[in-house]
C-alpha positions in Angstrom: 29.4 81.2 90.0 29.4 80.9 86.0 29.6 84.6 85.7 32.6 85.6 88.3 34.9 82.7 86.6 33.7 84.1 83.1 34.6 87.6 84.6 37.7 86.5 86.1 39.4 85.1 82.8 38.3 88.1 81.1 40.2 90.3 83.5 43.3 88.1 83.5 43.2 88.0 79.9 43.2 91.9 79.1 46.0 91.9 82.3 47.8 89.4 80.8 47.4 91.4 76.8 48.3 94.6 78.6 51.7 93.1 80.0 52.1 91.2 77.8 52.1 94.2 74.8 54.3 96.1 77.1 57.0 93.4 77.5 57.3 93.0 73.7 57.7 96.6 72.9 60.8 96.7 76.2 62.3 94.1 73.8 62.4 96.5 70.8 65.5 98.8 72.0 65.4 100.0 67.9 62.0 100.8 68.0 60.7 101.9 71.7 65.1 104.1 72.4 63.6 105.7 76.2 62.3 102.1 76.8 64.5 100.3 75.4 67.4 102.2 77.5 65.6 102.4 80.8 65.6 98.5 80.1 69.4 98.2 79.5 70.0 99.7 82.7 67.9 97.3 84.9 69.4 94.3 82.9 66.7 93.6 80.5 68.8 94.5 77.0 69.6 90.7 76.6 65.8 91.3 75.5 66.9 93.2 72.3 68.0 89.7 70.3 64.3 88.9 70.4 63.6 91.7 68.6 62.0 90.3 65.5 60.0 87.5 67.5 58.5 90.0 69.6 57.2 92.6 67.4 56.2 90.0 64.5 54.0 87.4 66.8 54.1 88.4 70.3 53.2 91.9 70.1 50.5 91.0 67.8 49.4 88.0 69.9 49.1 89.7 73.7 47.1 92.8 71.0 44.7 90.0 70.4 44.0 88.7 73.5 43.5 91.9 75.2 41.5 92.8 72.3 39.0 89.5 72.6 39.2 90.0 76.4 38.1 93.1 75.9 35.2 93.0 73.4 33.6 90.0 75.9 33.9 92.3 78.6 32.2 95.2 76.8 29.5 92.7 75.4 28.8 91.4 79.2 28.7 94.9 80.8 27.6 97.0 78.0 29.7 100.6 79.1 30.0 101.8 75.5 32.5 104.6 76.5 34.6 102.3 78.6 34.2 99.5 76.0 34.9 101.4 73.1 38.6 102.8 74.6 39.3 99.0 76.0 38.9 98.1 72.1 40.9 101.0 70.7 43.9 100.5 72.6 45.1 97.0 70.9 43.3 98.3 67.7 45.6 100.8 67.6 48.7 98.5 68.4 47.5 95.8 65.9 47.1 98.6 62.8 50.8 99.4 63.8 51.7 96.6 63.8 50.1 96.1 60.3 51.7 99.2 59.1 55.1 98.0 60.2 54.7 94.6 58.3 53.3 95.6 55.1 54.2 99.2 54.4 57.9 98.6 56.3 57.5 102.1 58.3 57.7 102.8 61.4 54.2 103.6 63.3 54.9 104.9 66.7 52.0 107.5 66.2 49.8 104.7 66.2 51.6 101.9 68.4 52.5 105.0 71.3 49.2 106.0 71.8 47.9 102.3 71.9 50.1 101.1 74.3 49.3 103.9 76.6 44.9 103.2 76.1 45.8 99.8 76.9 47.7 100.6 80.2 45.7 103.1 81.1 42.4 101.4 80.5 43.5 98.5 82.7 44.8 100.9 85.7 40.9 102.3 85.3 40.0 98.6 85.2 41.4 97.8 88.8 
């Protein structure tokens, strides 16, 4: 019974990092234009204020989580292919979000490709 709770907070955790990432970059209208449009038009830019909380702590935050949830999981199951793309995804979006912070560039050929591992390794995860 130990073992499916442990497994189950795992899995919410990497959901909850994957979401979690995606919200924050929806927030970043400057950074993220085709999201940050198709947002707009649902009635999400009010979320373009937060700019600055989201990509300084939250995007770095839900990274983290998805990225501990992620190295637990690979540790219990022991899939090295399946672990190592889980890992690279919020690696990816944490070194952007590194690259944004101390060199002041913009690193959407790292955050892009991140976002996308992280999405698409949860879809693979369901």
């Amino acid at each position: 019974m130990r073992a499916t709770s442990a497994g189950s907070v795992t899995r919410a955790a990497d959901k909850a990092g994957v979401v979690g990432s995606i919200i924050t970059a929806i927030g970043c209208a400057g950074c993220f234009p085709a999201l940050g449009s198709l947002c707009s038009v649902i009635g999400l830019g009010f979320l373009s204020q937060y700019e600055g909380l989201f990509i300084r702590y939250l995007l770095p935050l839900f990274a983290g989580i998805a990225l501990l949830a992620n190295v637990i999981s690979w540790r219990r199951h022991g899939q090295w292919f399946r672990g190592a793309l889980s890992v690279t995804g919020p690696l990816l979006v944490l070194a952007a979000v590194f690259v944004m912070r101390v060199l002041d560039q913009r690193s959407g050929f790292l955050l892009y490709p991140g976002l996308v591992l992280m999405v698409a390794v949860a879809i693979w995860d369901l």
